[in-house]
C-alpha positions in Angstrom: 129.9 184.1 78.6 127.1 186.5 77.6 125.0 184.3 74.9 124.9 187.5 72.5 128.9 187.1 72.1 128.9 182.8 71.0 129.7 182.9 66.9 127.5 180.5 64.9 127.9 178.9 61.3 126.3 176.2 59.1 127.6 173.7 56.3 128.2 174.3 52.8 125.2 175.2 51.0 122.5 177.9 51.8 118.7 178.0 52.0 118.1 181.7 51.6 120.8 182.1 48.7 119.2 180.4 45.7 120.9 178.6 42.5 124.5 178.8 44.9 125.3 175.0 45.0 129.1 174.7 46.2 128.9 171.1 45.9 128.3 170.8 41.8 130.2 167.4 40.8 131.5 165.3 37.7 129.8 162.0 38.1 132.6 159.7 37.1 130.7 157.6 35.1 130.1 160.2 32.5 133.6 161.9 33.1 135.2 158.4 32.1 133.7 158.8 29.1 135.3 161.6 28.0 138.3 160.0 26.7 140.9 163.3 25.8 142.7 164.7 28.7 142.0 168.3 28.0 138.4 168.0 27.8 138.5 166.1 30.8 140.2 169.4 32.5 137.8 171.5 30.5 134.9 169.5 31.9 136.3 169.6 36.3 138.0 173.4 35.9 134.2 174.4 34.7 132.4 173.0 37.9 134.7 174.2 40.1 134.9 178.0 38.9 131.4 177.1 39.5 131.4 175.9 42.9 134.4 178.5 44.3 132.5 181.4 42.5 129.5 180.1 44.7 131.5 179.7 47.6 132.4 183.5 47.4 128.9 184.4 47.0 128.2 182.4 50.1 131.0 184.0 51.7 129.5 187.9 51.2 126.2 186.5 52.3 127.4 185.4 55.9 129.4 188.2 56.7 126.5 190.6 55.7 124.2 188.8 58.3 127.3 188.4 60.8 127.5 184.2 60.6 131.6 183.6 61.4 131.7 180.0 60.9 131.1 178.2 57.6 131.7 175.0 56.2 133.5 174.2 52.7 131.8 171.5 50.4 134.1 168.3 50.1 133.4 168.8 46.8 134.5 172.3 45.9 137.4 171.1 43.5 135.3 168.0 41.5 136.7 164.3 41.8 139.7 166.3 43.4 140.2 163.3 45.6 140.2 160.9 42.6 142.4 159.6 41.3 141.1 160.0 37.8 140.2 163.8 38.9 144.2 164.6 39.7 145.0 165.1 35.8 145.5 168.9 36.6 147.0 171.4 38.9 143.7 172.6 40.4 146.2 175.5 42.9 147.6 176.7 39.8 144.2 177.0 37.3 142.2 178.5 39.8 144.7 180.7 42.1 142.7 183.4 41.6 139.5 182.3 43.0 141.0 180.4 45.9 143.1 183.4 47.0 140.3 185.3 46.9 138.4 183.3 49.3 141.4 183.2 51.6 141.4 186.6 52.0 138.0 187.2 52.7 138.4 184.7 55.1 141.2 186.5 56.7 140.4 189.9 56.3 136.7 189.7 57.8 138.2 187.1 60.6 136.1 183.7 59.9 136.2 180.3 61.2 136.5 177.7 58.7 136.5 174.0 58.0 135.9 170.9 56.1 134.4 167.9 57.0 135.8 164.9 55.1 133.3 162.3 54.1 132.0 158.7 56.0 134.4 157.2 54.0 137.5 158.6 55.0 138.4 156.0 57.6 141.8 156.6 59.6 141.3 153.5 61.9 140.8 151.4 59.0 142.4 147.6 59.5 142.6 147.8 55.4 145.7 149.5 54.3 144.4 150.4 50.7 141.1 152.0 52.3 143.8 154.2 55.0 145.8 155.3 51.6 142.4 156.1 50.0 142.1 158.8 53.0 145.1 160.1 53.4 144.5 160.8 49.7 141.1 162.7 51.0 143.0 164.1 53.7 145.6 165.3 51.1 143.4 166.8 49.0 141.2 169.1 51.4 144.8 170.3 52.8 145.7 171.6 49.4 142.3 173.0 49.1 143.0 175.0 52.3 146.4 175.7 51.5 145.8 177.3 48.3 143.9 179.7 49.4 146.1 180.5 52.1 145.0 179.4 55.5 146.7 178.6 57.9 145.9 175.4 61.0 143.4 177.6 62.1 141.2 176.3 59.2 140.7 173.1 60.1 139.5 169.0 59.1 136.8 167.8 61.3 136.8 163.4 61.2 135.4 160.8 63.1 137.4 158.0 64.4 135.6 155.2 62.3 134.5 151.8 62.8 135.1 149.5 65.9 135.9 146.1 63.5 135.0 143.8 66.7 137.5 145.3 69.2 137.0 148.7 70.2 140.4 148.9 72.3 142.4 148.1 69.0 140.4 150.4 66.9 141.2 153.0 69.3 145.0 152.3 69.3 145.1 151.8 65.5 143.4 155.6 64.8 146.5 156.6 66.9 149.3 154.6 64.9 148.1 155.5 61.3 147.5 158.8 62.5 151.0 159.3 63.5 151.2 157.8 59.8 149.5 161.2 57.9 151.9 163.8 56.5 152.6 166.5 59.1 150.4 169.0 57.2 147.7 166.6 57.6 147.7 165.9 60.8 148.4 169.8 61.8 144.6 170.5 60.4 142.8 167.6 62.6 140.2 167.8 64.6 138.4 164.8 65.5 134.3 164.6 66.6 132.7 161.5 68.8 129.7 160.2 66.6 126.5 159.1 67.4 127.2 154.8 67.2 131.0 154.1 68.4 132.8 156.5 70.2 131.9 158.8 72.8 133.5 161.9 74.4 135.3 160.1 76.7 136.8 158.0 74.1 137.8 161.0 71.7 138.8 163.1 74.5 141.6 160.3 75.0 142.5 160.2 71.6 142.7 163.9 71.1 144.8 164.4 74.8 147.4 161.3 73.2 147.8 162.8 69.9 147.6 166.7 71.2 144.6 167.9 68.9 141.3 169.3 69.6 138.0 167.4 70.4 134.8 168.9 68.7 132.2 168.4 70.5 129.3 167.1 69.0 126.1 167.5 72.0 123.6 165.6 69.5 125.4 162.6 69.0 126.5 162.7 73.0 123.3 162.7 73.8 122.9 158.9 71.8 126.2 157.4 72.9 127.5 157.9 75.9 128.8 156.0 78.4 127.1 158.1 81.2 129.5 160.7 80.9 128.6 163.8 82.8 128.7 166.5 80.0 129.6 169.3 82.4 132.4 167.6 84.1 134.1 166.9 80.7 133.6 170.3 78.8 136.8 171.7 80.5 139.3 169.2 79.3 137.3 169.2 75.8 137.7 172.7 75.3 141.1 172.5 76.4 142.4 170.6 73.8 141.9 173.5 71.7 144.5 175.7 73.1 146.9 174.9 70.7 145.2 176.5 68.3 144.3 180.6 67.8 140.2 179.9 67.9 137.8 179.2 70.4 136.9 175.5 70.6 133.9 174.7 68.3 131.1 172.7 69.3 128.8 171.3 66.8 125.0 171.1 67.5 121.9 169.5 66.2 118.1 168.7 67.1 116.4 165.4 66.2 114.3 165.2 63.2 111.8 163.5 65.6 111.0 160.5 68.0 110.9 158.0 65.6 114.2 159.3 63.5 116.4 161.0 66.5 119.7 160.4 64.7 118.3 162.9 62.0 119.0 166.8 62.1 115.8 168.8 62.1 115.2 171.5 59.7 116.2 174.1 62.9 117.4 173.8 66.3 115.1 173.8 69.3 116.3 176.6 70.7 115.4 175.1 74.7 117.8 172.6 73.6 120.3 174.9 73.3 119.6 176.7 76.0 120.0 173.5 78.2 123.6 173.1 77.0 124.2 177.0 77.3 123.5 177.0 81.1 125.9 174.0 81.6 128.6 175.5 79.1 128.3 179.6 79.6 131.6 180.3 81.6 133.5 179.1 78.4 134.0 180.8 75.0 133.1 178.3 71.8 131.6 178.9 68.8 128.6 176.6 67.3 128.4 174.9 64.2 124.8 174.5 63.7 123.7 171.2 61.9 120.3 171.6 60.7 118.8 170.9 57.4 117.8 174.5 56.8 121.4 175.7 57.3 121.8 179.5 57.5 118.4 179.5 58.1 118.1 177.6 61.3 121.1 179.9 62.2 119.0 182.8 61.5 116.1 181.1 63.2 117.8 180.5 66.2 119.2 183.7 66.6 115.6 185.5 66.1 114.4 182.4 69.1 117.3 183.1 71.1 117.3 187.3 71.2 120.5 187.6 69.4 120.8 190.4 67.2 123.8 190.6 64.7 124.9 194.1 63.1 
């Protein structure tokens, strides 16, 4: 695949678009202060017009400089996987602004996702902690939902924690998630991380449960279990199939030697190119993961000799 043809995206929140947070919250400290229901729903419908009016903003700015992938905020709908936060019908109030960001989605034909949070734990051995997530699960389902996407548009987790046996925390992400409502578990897409589970272990999961494997090359690249990347990219990218997008990878550079869990502020574009020669007979798109965001995109693209139109 000619390099100039891979789509590219970044998370959430720009560095070239100033004041355009999508991630604006209600700290629940002060929101459980408010004590009358109405201006509680005053105080979360305000920050999310915010946040969705940002996210539309954002939007316009990546499909002027040709980015197809992007990232929703967690928190575009505030303490909207609280349980304090569901006082209101967030679909219904805001239907206008979530609709519109569908179609802009599917009109200019890009590649979305959210990424639920470290704490959203499907392998959990604590039953209240898995009904905590499938609450978080829930909720960015709705949020994808409402504005009209379909499967395509999908939930990127991890598996979660090994709790002492790494066999049975294996087995247990496969029972609960056979547990998650079917709209739930139609929007999965589960990443290896950079401390428990590797390809080879996600690459089993996602093969059991029939969902697609993101591919994460940073955190392969600090647990493995010798896994040839090459020889596994084909079954990886397989796992896709299912769905009507090219598999996505996501990909990072180290902050440095002494923090190499860390993403830099852009991608070192020889890096890249290391995993391009081993990867280039398949299609995939690239989330990158850089602290600069749309810019290390940019960046990359001016390193690279990629020109967008």
């Amino acid at each position: 695949m000619d390099i100039q043809n891979i789509d590219f995206g970044y998370a959430c929140i720009s560095s070239i678009i100033k004041n355009c947070t999508t991630a604006s919250t209600v700290p629940l400290g002060k929101f459980k202060k408010i004590k009358d229901k109405e201006s509680r729903i005053y105080r979360l419908e305000k920050v999310a017009r915010k946040n969705l009016t940002n996210t539309i903003r954002l939007l316009w700015h990546n499909i002027a400089e040709g980015i197809k992938l992007y990232r929703f905020s967690s928190q575009l709908i505030p303490l909207g996987n609280h349980p304090l936060g569901q006082i209101w019908d967030f679909t219904e109030t805001l239907n206008e602004e979530l609709s519109k960001i569908g179609n802009i989605v599917k009109k200019n034909g890009l590649k979305v996702s959210t990424h639920p949070g470290q704490y959203t734990v499907i392998n959990t051995k604590h039953e209240e902690k898995f009904q905590n997530a499938i609450r978080d699960l829930k909720y960015h389902d709705r949020v994808l939902t409402s504005m009209g996407l379909d499967e395509n548009a999908v939930m990127v987790v991890h598996v979660g924690g090994v709790y002492g046996d790494k066999e049975k925390s294996l087995k247990r992400f496969i029972t609960n998630f056979k547990r998650l409502p079917d709209s739930v578990q139609k929007r999965i897409v589960v990443e290896n991380d950079d401390t428990n589970y590797t390809i080879k272990d996600v690459l089993t999961i996602c093969q059991e449960i029939n969902r697609p494997m993101v591919l994460d090359v940073h955190h392969h690249a600090y647990n493995n279990q010798g896994e040839n990347l090459k020889d596994y990219l084909e079954d990886i990218f397989s796992t896709w199939d299912r769905l009507d997008r090219p598999p996505k990878i996501h990909f990072s550079s180290p902050e440095s030697k002494n923090a190499p869990l860390k993403h830099a502020d852009y991608i070192n574009p020889e890096e890249f190119l290391n995993f391009y020669k081993i990867a280039r007979e398949y299609k995939f798109d690239v989330m990158v993961e850089a602290k600069k965001q749309d810019g290390a995109v940019l960046k990359l693209w001016e390193d690279l000799g990629i020109t967008y139109k």
